[in-house]
N, C-alpha and C positions, 0 to 999 in steps of 0.2 A: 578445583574445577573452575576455567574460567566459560562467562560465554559472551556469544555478543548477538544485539539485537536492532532491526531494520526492517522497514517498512518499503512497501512498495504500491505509489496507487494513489496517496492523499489527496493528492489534485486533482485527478480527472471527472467529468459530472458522467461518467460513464463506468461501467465495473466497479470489482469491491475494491477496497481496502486488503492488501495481504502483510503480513508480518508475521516474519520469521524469525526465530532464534535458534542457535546452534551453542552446541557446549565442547569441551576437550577440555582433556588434562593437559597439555602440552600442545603447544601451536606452532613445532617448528615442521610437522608435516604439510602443513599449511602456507607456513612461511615460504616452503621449496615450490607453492604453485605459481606464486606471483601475482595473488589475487589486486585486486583493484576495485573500486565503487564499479556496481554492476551497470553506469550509464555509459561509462569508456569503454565497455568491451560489444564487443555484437555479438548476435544474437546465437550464432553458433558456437564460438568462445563460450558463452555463457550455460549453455547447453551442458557444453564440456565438462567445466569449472561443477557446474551443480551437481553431475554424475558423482566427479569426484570429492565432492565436499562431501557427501551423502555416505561414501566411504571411510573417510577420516575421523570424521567427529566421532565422538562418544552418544551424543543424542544432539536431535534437535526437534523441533514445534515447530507448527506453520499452523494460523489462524486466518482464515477468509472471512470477511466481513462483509457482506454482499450488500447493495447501496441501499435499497429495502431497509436492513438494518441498521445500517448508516446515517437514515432519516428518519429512523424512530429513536436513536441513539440520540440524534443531535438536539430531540425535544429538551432532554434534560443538561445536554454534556454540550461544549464546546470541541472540536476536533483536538485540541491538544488534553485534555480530557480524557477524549475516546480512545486518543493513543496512550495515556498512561495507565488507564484499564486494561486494553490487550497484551501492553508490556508487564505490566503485572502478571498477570496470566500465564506468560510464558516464563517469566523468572519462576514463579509459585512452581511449575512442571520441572525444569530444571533444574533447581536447587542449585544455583553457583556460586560460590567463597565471591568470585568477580565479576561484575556485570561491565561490558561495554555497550552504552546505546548510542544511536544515533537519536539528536535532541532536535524535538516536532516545536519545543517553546523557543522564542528569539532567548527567551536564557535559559542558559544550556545547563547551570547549575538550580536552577527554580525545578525543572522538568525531571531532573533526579531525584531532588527532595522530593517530590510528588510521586514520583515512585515510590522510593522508598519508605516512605512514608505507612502506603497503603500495603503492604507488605506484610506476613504473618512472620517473615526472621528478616534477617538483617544482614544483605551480604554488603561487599562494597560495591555503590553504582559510580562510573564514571561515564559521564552523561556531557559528549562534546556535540558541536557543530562540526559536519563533514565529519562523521566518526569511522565511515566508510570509506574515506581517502585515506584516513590514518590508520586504523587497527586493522589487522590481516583479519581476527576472528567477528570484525563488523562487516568487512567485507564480503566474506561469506555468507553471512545471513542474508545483508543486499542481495546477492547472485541468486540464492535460494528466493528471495522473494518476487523478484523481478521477473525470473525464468517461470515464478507459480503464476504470480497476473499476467505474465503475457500469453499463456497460454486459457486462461480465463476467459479474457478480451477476445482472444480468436475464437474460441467457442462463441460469445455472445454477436459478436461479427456475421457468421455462419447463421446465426439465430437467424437475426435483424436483417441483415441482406438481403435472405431470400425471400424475405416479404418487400421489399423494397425495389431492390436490383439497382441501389447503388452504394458506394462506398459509405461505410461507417466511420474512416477515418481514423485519427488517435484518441480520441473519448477526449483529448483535454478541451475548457472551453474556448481556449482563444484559436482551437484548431477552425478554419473556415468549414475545410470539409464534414466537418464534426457538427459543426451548425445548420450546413443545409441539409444534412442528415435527417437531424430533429424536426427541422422544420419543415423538412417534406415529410414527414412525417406525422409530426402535428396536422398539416393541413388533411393529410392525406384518410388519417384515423380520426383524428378529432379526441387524442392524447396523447401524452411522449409514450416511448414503447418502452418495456422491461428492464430492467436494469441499467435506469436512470437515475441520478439524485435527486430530486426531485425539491430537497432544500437548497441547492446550489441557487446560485444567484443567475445562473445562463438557463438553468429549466424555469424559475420562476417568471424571469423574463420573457420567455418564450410563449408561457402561459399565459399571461397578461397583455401581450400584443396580442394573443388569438381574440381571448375573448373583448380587448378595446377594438378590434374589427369587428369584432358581433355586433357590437353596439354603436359602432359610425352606420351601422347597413342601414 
């Protein structure tokens, strides 16, 4: 049994954290979809891709991490960390002879020993960078996870909006519209609104210019 595993989500100071993993004995039904890292495909494609992966495999796991948790996590853990935790998680439910991950450490061989590591058996991990451009069965779990937080995000969208009535944007932080989001928002409530990170470095900032205008008044 091999599988492969993919996150979707790390960046953003908005929504969770998703990661998915998928497993198959054989990935050449897979191989005939054409899969690809789930950022080059749109959103309909991907829609598709996930119907059909959902079909193929043998099993797969999906873990949301919602940002709540994210920032009670990061008290003790570093984000690459928190990804070796949930990637655990998902190997422990699968049980695969092979693992493909996509690697959250700049070294992509540290990030597997760390895996593996933490592990109650021992399969083989092969832990690249862009593991999702390369392996069909990382691929897939990208799609699956990409297609689970986008549909997250639109839910929390929906949320946050209608108290707002303006755009919520991409949740990342260098997103402009994602900024005056918060920050009409901040002004507007007098704190950032729900499923925010709130360790991110763009909410803390946000927090600290509110309250360094409290106290210029």
């Amino acid at each position: 049994m091999i599988c492969g595993i993919d996150e979707a989500g790390r960046g953003p100071v908005i929504g969770p954290i998703v990661v998915a993993g998928v497993a198959i004995e054989d990935e050449t039904p897979l191989l005939k979809l054409g899969l690809k890292d789930s950022k080059q495909l749109t959103p309909s494609r991907r829609e598709f891709l996930a119907k059909k992966i959902r079909e193929l495999v043998s099993d797969y796991e999906i873990i949301i991490v919602p940002a709540e948790d994210i920032d009670d996590m990061r008290r003790t853990m570093t984000m690459n960390e928190l990804e070796v935790h949930i990637f655990r998680r998902i190997i422990e439910k699968l049980k695969p002879d092979i693992c493909y991950v996509d690697a959250a450490d700049v070294n992509d061989v540290r990030f597997g020993r760390n895996i593996l590591k933490s592990l109650s058996f021992k399969p083989k991990i092969i832990s690249k960078h862009k593991a999702d451009s390369i392996y069909p069965i990382v691929s897939a779990a990208s799609i699956l996870a990409k297609t689970i937080r986008d549909k997250e995000v639109h839910k929390i969208a929906k949320e946050l909006e209608a108290k707002l009535d303006i755009p919520l944007g991409s949740g990342y932080p260098a997103d402009p519209t994602t900024k005056n989001f918060l920050s009409t928002w901040l002004d507007r409530y007098g704190n950032l609104p729900p499923h925010v990170r709130r360790s991110w470095k763009t909410a803390r900032n946000l927090l600290e210019e509110k309250q360094n205008r409290k106290l210029d008044v």
